[in-house]
N, C-alpha and C positions, 0 to 999 in steps of 0.2 A: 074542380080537382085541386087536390093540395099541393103543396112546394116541396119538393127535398127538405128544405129546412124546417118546414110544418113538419114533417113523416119524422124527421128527424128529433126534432124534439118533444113528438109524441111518444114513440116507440124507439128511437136509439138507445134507450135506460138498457129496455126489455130485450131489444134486439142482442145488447153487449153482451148481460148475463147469460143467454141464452148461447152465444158464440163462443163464451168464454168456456160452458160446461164441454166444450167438444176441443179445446186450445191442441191438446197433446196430438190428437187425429189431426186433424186440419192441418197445422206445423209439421208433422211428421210426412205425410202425405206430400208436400210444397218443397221440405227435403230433400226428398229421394227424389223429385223431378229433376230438383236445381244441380243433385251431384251427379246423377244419369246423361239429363243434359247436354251439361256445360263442364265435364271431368276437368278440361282446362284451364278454367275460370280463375280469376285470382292467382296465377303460379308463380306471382314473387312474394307469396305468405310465407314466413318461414318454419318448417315442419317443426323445426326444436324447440320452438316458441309456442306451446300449447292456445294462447290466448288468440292469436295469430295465424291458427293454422287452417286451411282451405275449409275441412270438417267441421270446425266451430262454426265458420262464416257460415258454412250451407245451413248450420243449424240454427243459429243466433238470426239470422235473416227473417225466416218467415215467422220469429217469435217478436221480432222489432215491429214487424207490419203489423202484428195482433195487436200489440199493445196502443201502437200508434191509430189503430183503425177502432180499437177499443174507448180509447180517450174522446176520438171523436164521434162516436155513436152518444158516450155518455154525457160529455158539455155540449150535444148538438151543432158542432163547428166542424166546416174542413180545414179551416185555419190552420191546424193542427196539422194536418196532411201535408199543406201547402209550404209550411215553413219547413216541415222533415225532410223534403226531397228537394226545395231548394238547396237548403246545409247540405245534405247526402252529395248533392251530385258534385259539389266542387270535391271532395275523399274520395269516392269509389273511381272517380273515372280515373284516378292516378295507379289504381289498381286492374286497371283493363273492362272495369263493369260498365258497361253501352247499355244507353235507353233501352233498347230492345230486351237487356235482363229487366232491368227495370217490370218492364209492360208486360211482361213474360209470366215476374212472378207472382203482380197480381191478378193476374189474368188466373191464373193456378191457384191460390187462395181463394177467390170466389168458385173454381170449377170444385175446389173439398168440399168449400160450405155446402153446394148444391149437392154432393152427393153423401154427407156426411151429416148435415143440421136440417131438423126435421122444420120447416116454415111455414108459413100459411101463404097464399096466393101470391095478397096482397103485398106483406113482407119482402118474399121471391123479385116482386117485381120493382119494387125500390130499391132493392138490392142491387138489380140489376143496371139497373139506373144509377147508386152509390160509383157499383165498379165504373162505367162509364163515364163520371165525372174523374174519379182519381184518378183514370187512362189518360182523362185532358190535364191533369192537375201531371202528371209526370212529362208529357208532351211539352208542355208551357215550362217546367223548371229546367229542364233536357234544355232548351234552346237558347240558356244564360252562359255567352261563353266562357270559357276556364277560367278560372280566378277571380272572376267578375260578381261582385255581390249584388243580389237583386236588391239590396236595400241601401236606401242614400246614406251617404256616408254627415256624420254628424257633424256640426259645425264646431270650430276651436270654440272655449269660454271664454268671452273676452275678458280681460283681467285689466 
């Protein structure tokens, strides 16, 4: 049996293109969850600040994760994954956003793709196995406390 990372760098190319022809569904879909929800979510965005406002976030959200989930289908890596939601969590949590959105809204992009991107078997069940690593890839980033950077801090140049 092959590796995630095998599947992935056979078919993440195919897989991307393939996810990308459905972006507007999928994201919209992940949307309407996140604003139904979680109405509360985010409520120190400020409304007269368009860039800023609660409705961008619900939108611009599940368009970051395509992109993000895209990049890493296509270079074959969750690296990419892994460093988005370490960066992410030290911002969003100053904003009220807890693990549980987190886990929540990919949990809800994969449930579109299933019912909105036509797959084969095989595909379906890597996939499913994809989500279930980035559930652990947001678990493990979630458990770096606030302001704490998961990466070592560089050393001065001596001079």
């Amino acid at each position: 049996m092959q590796s995630l990372e095998t599947w992935l760098g056979a078919r993440g190319h195919t897989l991307a293109q393939t996810l990308d022809l459905r972006r507007d569904a999928i994201c919209e879909q992940v949307t309407r969850k996140l604003a139904t929800s979680y109405p509360d979510l985010c409520p120190n965005l400020p409304e007269e600040d368009p860039e800023l406002s609660q409705q961008i976030m619900f939108q611009q959200t599940p368009q970051r994760f395509h992109t993000m989930l895209l990049a890493a289908l296509r270079f074959g890596t969750l690296t990419i994954i892994e460093r988005e939601y370490r960066w992410l969590w030290g911002i969003v949590q100053r904003f009220g956003v807890e693990r549980v959105h987190l886990l929540q809204q990919v949990r809800w992009y994969f449930e579109a793709v299933d019912t909105l991107v036509q797959l084969s078997l095989e595909d379906r069940a890597w996939l499913n196995a994809l989500e279930s690593v980035i559930e652990q890839i947001v678990l493990n980033a979630t458990t770096i406390p606030p302001h704490q950077s998961p990466y070592p801090r560089m050393a001065a140049h001596p001079m």
